[in-house]
C-alpha beads as a LAMMPS data file, in Angstrom:
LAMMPS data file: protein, C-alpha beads

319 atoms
318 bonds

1 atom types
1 bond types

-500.0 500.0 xlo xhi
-500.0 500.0 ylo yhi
-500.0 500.0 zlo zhi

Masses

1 110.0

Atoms # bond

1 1 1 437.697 431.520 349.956
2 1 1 437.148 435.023 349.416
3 1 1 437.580 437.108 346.071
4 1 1 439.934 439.946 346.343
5 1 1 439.475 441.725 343.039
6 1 1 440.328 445.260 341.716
7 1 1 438.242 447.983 339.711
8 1 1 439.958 446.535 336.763
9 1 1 439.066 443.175 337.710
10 1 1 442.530 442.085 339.089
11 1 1 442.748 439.466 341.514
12 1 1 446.064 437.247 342.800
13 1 1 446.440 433.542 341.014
14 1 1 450.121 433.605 340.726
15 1 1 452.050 433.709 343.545
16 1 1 456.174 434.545 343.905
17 1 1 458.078 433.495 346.750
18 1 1 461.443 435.114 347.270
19 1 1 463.307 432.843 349.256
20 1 1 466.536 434.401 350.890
21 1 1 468.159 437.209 349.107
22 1 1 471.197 436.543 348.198
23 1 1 472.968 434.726 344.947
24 1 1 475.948 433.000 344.111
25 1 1 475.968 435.793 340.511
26 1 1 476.641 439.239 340.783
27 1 1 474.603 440.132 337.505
28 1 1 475.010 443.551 336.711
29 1 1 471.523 444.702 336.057
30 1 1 470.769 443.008 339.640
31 1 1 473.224 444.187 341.817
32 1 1 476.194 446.806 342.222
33 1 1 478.864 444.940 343.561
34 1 1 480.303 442.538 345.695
35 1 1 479.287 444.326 349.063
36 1 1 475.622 444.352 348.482
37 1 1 476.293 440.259 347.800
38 1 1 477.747 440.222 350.890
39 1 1 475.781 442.723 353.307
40 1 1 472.053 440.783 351.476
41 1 1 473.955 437.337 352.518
42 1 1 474.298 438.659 356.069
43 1 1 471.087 439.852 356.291
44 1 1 469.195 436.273 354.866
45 1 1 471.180 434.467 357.498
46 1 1 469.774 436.314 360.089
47 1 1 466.116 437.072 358.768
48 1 1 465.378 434.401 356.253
49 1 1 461.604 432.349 357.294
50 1 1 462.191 428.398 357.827
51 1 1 460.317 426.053 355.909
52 1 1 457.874 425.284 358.000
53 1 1 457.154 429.545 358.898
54 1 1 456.813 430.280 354.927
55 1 1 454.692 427.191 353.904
56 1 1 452.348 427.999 356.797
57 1 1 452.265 431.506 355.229
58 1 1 451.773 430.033 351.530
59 1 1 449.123 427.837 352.587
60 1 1 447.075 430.979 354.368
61 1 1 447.025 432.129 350.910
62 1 1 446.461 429.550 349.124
63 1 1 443.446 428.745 351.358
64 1 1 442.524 432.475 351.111
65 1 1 442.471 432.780 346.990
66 1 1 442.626 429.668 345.516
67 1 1 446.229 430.191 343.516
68 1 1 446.736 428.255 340.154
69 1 1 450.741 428.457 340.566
70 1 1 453.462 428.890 342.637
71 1 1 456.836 430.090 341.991
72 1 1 459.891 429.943 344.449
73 1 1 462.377 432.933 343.338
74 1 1 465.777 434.339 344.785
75 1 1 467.809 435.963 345.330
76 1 1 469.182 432.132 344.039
77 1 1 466.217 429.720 345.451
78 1 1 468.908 426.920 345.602
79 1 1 470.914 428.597 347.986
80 1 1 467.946 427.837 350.710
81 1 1 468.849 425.323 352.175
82 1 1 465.280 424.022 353.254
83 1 1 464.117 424.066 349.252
84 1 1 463.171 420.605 348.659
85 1 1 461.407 420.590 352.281
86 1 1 459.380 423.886 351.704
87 1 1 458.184 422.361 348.126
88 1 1 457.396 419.007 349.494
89 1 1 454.605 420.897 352.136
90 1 1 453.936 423.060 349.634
91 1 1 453.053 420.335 347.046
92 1 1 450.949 419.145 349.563
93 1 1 448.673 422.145 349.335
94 1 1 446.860 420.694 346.031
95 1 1 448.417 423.718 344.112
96 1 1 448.597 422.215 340.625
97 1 1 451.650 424.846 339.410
98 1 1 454.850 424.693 340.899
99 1 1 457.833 426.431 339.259
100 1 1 461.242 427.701 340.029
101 1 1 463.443 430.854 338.493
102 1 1 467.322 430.145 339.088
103 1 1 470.562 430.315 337.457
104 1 1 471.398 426.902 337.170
105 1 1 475.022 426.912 338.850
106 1 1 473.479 424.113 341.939
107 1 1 470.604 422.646 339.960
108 1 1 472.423 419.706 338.645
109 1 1 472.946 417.721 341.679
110 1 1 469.535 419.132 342.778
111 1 1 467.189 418.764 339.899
112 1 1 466.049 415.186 340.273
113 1 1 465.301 415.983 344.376
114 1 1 463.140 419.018 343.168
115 1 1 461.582 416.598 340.446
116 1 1 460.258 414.287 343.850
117 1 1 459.673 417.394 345.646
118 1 1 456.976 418.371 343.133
119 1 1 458.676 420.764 341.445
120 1 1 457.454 420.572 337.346
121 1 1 458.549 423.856 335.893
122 1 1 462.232 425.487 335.877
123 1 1 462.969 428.220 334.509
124 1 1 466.702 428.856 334.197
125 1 1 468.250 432.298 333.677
126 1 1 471.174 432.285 331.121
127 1 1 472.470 435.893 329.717
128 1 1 475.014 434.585 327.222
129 1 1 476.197 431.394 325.138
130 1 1 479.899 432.962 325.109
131 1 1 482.279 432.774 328.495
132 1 1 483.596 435.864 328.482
133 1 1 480.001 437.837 327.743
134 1 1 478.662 435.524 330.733
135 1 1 481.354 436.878 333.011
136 1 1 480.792 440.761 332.129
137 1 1 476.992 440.211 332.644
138 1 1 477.511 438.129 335.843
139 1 1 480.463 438.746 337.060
140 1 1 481.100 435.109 337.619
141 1 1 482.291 432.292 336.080
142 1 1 481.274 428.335 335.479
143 1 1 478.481 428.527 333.047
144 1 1 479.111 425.238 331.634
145 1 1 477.624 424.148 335.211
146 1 1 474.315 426.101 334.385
147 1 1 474.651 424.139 330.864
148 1 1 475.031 420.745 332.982
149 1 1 472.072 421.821 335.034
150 1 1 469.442 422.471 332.240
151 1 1 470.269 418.554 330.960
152 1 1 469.885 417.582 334.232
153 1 1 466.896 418.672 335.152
154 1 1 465.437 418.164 331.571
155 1 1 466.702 414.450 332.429
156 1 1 464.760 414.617 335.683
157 1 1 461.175 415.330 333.506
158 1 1 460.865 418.777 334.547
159 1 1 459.555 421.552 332.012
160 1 1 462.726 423.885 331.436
161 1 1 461.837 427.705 329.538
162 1 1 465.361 429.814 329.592
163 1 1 465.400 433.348 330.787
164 1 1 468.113 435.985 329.030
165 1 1 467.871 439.331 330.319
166 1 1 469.485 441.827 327.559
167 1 1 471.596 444.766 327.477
168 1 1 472.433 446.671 325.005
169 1 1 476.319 446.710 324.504
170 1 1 476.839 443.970 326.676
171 1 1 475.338 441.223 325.546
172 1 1 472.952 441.865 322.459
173 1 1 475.757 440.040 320.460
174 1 1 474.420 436.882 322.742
175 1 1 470.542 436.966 320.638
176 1 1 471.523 434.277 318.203
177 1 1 473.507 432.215 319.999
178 1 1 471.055 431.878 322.703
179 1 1 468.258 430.965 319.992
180 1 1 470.560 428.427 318.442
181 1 1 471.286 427.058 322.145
182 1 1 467.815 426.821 322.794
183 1 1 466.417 425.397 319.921
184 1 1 468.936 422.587 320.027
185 1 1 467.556 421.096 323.550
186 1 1 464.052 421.821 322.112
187 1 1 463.743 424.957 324.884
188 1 1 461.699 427.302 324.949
189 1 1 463.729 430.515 325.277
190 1 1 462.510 434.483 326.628
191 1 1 464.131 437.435 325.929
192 1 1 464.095 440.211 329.339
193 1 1 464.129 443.768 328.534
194 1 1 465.500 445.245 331.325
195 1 1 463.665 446.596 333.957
196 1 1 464.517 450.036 336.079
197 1 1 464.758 448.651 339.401
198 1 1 467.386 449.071 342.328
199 1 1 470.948 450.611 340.692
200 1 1 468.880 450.744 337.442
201 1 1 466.173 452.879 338.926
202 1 1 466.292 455.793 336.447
203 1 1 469.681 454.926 335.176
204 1 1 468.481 452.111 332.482
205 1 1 467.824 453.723 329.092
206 1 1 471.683 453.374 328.108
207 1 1 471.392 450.016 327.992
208 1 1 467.813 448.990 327.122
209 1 1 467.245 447.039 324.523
210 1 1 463.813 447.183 323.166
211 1 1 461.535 443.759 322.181
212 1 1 461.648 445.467 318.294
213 1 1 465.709 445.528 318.392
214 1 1 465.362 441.894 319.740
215 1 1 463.193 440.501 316.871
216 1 1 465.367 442.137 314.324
217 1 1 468.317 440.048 315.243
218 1 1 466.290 437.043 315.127
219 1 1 465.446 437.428 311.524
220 1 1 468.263 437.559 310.560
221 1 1 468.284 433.381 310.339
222 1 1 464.630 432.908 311.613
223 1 1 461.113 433.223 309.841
224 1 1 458.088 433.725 312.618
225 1 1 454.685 434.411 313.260
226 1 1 453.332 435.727 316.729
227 1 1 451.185 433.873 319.045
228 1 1 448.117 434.843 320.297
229 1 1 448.844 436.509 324.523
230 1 1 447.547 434.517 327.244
231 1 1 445.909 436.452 329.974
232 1 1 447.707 437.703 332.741
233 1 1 450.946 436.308 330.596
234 1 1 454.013 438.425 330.772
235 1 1 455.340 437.247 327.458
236 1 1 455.022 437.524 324.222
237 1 1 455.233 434.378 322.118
238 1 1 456.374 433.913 318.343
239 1 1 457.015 430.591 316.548
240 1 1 459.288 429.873 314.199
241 1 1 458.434 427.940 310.637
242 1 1 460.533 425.017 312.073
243 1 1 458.255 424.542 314.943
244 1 1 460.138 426.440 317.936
245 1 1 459.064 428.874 320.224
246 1 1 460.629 431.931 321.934
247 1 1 459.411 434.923 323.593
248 1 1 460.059 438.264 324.650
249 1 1 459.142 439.890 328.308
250 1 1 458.663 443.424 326.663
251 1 1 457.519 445.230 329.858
252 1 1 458.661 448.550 328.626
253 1 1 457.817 448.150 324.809
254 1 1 454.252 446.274 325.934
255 1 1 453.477 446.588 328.843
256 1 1 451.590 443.673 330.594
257 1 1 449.978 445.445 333.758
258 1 1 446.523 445.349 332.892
259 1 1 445.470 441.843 333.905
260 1 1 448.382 440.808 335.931
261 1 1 447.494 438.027 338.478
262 1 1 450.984 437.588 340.515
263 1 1 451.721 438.446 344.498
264 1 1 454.827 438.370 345.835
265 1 1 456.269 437.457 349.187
266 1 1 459.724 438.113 350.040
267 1 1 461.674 436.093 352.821
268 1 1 460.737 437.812 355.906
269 1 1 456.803 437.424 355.186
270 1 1 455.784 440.447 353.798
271 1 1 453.898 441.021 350.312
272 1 1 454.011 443.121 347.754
273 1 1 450.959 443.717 344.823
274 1 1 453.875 445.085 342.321
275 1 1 457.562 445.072 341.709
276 1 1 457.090 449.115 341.347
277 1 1 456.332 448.812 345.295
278 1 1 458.758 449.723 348.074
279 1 1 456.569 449.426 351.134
280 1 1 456.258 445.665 351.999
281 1 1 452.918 444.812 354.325
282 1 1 453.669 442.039 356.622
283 1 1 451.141 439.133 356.815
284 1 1 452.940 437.440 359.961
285 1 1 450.042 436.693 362.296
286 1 1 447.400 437.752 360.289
287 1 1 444.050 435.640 359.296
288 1 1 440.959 436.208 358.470
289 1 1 439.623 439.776 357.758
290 1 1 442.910 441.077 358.209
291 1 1 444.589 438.575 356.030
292 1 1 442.045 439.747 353.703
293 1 1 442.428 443.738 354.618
294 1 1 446.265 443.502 353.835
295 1 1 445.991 441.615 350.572
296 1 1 443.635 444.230 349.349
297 1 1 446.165 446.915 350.066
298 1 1 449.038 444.763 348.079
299 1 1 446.093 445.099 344.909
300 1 1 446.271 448.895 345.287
301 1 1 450.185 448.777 344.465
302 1 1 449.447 447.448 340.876
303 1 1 449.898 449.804 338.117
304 1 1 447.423 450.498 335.786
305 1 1 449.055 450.785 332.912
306 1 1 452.931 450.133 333.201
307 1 1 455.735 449.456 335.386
308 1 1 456.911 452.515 336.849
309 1 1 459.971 451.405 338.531
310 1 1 461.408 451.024 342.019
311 1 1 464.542 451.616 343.937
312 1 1 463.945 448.055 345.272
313 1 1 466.303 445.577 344.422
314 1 1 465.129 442.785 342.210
315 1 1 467.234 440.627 344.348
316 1 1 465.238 441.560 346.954
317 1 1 461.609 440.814 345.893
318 1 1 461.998 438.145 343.060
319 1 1 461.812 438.724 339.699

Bonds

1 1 1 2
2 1 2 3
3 1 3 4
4 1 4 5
5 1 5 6
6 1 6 7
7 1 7 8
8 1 8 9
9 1 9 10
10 1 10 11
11 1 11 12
12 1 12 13
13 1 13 14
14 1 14 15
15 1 15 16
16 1 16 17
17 1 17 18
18 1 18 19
19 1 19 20
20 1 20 21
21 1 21 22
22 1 22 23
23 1 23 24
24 1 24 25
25 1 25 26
26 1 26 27
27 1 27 28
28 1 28 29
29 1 29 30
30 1 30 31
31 1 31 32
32 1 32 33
33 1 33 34
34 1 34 35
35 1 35 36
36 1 36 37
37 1 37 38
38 1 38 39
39 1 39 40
40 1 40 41
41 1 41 42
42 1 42 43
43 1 43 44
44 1 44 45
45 1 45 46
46 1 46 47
47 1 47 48
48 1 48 49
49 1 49 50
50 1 50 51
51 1 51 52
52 1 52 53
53 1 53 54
54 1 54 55
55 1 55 56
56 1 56 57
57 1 57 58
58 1 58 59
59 1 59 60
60 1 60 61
61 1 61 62
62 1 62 63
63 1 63 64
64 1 64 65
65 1 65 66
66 1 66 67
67 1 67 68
68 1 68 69
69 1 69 70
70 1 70 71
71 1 71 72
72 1 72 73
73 1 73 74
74 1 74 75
75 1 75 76
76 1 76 77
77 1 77 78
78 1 78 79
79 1 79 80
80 1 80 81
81 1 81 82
82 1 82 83
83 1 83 84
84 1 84 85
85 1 85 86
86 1 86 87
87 1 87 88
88 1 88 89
89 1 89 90
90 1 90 91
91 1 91 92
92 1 92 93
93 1 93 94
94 1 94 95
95 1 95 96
96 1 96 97
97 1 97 98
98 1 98 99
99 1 99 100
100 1 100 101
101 1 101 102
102 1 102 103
103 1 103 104
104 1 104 105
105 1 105 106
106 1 106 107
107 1 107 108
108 1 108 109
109 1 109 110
110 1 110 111
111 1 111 112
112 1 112 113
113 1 113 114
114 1 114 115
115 1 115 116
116 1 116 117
117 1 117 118
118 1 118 119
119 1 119 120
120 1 120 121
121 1 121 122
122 1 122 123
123 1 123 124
124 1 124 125
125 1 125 126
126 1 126 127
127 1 127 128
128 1 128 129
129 1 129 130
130 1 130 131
131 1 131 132
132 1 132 133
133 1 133 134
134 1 134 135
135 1 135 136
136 1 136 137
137 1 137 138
138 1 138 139
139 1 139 140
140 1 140 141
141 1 141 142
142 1 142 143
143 1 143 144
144 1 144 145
145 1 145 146
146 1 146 147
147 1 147 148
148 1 148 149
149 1 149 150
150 1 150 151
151 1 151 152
152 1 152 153
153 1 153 154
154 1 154 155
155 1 155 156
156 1 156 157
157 1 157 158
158 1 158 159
159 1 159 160
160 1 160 161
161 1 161 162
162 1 162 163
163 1 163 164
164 1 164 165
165 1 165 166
166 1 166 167
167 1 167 168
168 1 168 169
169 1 169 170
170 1 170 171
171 1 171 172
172 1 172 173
173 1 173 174
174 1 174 175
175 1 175 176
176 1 176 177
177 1 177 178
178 1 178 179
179 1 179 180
180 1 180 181
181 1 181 182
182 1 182 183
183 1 183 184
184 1 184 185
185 1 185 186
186 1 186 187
187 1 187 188
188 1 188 189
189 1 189 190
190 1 190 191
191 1 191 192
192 1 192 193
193 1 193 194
194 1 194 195
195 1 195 196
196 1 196 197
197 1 197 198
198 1 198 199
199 1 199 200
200 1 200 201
201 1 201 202
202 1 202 203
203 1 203 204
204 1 204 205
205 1 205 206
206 1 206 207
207 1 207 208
208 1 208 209
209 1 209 210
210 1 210 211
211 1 211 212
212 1 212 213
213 1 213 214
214 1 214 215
215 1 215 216
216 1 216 217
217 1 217 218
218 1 218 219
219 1 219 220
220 1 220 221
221 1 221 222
222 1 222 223
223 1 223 224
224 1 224 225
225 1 225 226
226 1 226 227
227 1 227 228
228 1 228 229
229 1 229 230
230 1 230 231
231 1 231 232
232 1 232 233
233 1 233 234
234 1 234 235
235 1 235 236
236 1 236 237
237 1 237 238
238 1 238 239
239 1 239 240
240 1 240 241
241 1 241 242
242 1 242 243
243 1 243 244
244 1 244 245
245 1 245 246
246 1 246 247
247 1 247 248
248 1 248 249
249 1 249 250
250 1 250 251
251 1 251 252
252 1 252 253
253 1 253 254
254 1 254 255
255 1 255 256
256 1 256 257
257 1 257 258
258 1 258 259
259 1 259 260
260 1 260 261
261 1 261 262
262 1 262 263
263 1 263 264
264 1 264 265
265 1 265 266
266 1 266 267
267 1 267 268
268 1 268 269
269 1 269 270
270 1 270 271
271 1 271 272
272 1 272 273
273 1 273 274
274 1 274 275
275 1 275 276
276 1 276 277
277 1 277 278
278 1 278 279
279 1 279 280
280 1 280 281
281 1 281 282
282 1 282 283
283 1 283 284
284 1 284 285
285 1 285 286
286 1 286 287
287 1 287 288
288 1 288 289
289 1 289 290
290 1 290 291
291 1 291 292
292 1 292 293
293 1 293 294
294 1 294 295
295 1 295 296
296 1 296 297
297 1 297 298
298 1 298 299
299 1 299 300
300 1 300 301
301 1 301 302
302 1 302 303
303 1 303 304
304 1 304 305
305 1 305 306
306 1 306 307
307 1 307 308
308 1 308 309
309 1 309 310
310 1 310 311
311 1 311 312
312 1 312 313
313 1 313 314
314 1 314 315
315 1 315 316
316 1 316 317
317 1 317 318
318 1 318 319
């Protein structure tokens, strides 16, 4: 194994996997509209890596730097239809992390398979309590199917954390709610604030809501004291005086860019340092020095500081 490390002492221990992009949602801080769902489902039938071609990929990178914890991402991850395949060779691998980011709408007839797979960490993304504020932020219905699939998979023995991205004016009046959802399955829960990329790409200020306004609401019927950051964490943690924990992924409001650890690789084999990237470098029939040359490059993407943004759809790369 070979350190690849940064001037700032960066290196990759965290690695996303974007498995096909497309998604059953239409969320609108992910997407525009029903003909990008469409024209990205296309495109993943046609382009998406099998199985077998992205674990032989994960496991030259593994081998490479050693990683701590793997995360399959979307798009929807549950839409691939090789899932519980790729994490059973994954598993194999010795990697002693490996999580999951969906929305929850296929995970309860799935969750115990991705329990025996080796799956041990979901984390389910869930913008609203209230039907009607889960249909303006997703454009979809059914979320008592996402509901169905966080007791399912909490029934299979896998770790479940709960992901709400906010917006200001859409679904800020979902704060409380979500808490009191959360804290009643004994779930961990993590506010988003939203992030500038694809349609949002220097269009999100309107509706940003910041990790301040966010806390504010909360203490309104909860008393809490922050946690002390984790390295290379993206959250921020408080806990309340009853015991329960929630966070907030303030990447505008504090920035976590200074010791971040994570390296993504989309669906077509190509990696990226940073979500503020646009230019993907392939790894397909690379080893060795070059393997090495090209993951080097991907370190010289990360910011210093902050995110900067990028015209790249999250659906794309994996949040």
């Amino acid at each position: 194994m070979v350190e690849v490390r940064d001037s700032f002492g960066r290196t990759f221990k965290t690695l996303r996997v974007s498995l096909i992009n497309t998604c059953n949602l239409g969320c609108v801080y992910c997407t525009y509209g029903n003909e990008e769902l469409k024209e990205n489902y296309r495109s993943a039938k046609e382009n998406s890596l099998s199985a077998a071609a992205l674990s032989q990929l994960i496991s030259q990178l593994h081998h490479t730097l050693n990683l701590d914890t793997i995360r399959f991402t979307g798009g929807e991850p549950l839409l691939y239809k090789e899932l519980p395949e790729l994490v059973r060779l994954v598993s194999s691998f010795g990697v002693q992390n490996l999580k999951l980011t969906t929305n929850g709408l296929l995970l309860e007839g799935l969750a115990p398979r991705l329990k025996d797979a080796g799956i041990n960490s979901i984390n389910v993304s869930l913008d609203a309590i209230d039907e009607d504020v889960f249909f303006r932020m997703s454009r979809r219905s059914g979320i008592n199917r996402i509901f169905a699939g966080i007791d399912a998979a909490q029934k299979a023995g896998i770790d479940v954390k709960i992901n709400s991205v906010m917006m200001k004016g859409l679904n800020d009046s979902q704060i409380l709610p979500l808490v009191n959802y959360a804290f009643s399955k004994g779930l961990t829960i993590r506010f988003l604030e939203i992030m500038a990329m694809g349609h949002l790409y220097g269009n999100a200020d309107s509706r940003f809501l910041s990790q301040e306004e966010i806390l504010s609401a909360i203490a309104k019927q909860y008393e809490f004291e922050r946690l002390p950051r984790k390295s290379s964490s993206t959250a921020n943690y408080w806990m309340t005086s009853e015991g329960n924990k929630f966070g907030v992924v303030a990447n505008e409001s504090e920035p976590f860019c200074s010791d971040c650890n994570r390296l993504r690789l989309d669906s077509y084999g190509n990696i990226y340092g940073c979500l503020s990237s646009n230019h993907p470098i392939s790894i397909k029939e690379t080893s060795g020095d070059e393997l090495i040359s090209r993951l080097s490059e991907a370190l010289k993407q990360k910011q210093a500081l902050r995110f900067a943004g990028s015209e790249l759809s999250m659906m794309h790369i994996g949040g």
